[in-house]
N, C-alpha and C positions, 0 to 999 in steps of 0.2 A: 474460542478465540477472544481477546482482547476487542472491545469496541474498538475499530479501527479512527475513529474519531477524535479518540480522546486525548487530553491535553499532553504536549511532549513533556519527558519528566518524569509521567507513571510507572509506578515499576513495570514493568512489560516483561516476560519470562518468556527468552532467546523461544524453549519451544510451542510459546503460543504466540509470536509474533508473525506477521502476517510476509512473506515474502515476496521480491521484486520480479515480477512476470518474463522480465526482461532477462536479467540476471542470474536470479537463484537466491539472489543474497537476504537474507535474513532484516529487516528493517527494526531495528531499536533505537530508542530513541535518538531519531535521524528527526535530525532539520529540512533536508532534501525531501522530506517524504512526500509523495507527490499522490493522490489516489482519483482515478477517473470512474466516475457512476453515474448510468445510466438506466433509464427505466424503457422497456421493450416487452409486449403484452404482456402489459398489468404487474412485472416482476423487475425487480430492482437487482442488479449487479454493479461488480466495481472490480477492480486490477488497480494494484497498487505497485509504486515504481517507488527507487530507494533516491532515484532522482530525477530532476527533468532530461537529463541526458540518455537516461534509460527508456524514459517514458517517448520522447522525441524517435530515439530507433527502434522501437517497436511500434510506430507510427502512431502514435495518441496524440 
């Protein structure tokens, strides 16, 4: 997968792009893109949302 980090604009290829927990929807280069991470013993995760309205209803 694509650094989930990196600047909007990158090429990002639809099947390595990371999609929205909420949704389903496929996140390319979205301005909405919204991603929450957290660290919890010792191990780092994250959920990415294609919006804050997505991110909002799945309670983030």
């Amino acid at each position: 997968m694509v650094d989930p980090t990196s600047d909007l604009g990158e090429d990002v290829d639809e099947a390595d792009a990371p999609e929205c927990v909420n949704c389903g929807e496929k996140i390319v280069q979205s301005p909405t893109h919204r991603v929450v991470t957290w660290v919890e013993g010792g191990n780092v995760s994250s959920k990415h949302f294609c919006s804050e309205e997505c991110r909002a209803a799945h309670g983030q």
